[in-house]
N, C-alpha and C positions, 0 to 999 in steps of 0.2 A: 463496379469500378471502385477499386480500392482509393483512400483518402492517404494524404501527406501523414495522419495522425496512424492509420493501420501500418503501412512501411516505417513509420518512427519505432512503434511497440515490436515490432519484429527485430529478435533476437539476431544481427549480420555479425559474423565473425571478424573479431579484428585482429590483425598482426601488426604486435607489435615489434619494432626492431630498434636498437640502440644502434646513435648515430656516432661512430667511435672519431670521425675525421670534423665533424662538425658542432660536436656534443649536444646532449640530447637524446631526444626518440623520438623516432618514426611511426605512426600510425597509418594501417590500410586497412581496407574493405575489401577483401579480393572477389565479395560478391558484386560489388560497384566498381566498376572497372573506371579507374582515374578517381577514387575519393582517398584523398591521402592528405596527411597533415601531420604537424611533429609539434615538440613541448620539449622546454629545459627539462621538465619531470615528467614522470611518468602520469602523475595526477592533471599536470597541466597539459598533455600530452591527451589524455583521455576526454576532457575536457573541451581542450580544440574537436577534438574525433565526432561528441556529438555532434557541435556546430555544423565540422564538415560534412555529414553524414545528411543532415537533415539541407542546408543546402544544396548537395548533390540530388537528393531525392526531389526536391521543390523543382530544381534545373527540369530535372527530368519527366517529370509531372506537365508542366507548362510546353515543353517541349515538343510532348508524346513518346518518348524516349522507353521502351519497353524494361521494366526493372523487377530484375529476381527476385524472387523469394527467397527470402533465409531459408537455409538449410533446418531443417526439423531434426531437434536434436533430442527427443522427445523421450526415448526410449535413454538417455544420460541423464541423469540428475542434479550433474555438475560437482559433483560431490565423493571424496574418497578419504577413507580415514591408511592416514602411514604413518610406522613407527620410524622412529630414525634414531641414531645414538646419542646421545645428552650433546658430547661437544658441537655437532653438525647444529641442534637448536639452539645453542649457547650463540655460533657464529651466526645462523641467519637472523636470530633476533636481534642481533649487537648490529649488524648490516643494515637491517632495516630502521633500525633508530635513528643509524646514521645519515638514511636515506628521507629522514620523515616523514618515512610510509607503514603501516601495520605490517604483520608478516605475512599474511595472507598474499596482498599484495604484491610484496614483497619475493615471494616464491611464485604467483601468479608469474611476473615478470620471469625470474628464471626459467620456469616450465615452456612457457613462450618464445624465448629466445632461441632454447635449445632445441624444442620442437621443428623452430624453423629453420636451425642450421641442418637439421636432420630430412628434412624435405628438400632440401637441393639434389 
């Protein structure tokens, strides 16, 4: 019987979405069907997500609520190196400054976004 502490360290995928009509972002779990939560930022946003996450997991625990497994993403390293043209990093850095986030982040977000308009 796995614990609240092993499904916390489990790596669940989140999506995230910008909320263009409410401002914001939207945070989900699509492995946790109904764990969803939002943030003026993305940091604050991320932030809520664990909360929610581990809430939802606790519900679920107490419940008997049967709860996935993260996806094994094991064979990814999470990691790729890209070249891109001086101006493109000139602008996402200047973006992300403005955004008070690293650029990491920063592009994390974009690759997210786009990913999931790409998946409708």
């Amino acid at each position: 019987m796995r614990t609240l502490n092993d499904y916390m360290q489990m790596s669940y995928r989140m999506e995230i979405i910008e909320d263009k009509q409410e401002g914001g972002f939207v945070i989900s779990f699509p492995e946790l069907p109904g764990c969803i939560t939002c943030g003026e930022t993305i940091e604050a946003a991320v932030a809520n997500a664990q909360d929610a996450k581990k809430a939802w997991l606790e519900a679920a625990l107490e419940q008997g609520i049967a709860i996935q497994q993260a996806d094994t993403l094991q064979e990814y390293s999470g990691q790729f190196e890209l070249r891109i043209p001086h101006s493109l990093h000139k602008s996402l850095a200047e973006h992300s400054k403005k955004e008070g986030i690293s650029m990491n982040q920063y592009c994390l977000y974009l690759l997210s976004r786009n990913d999931t308009l790409h998946r409708k």
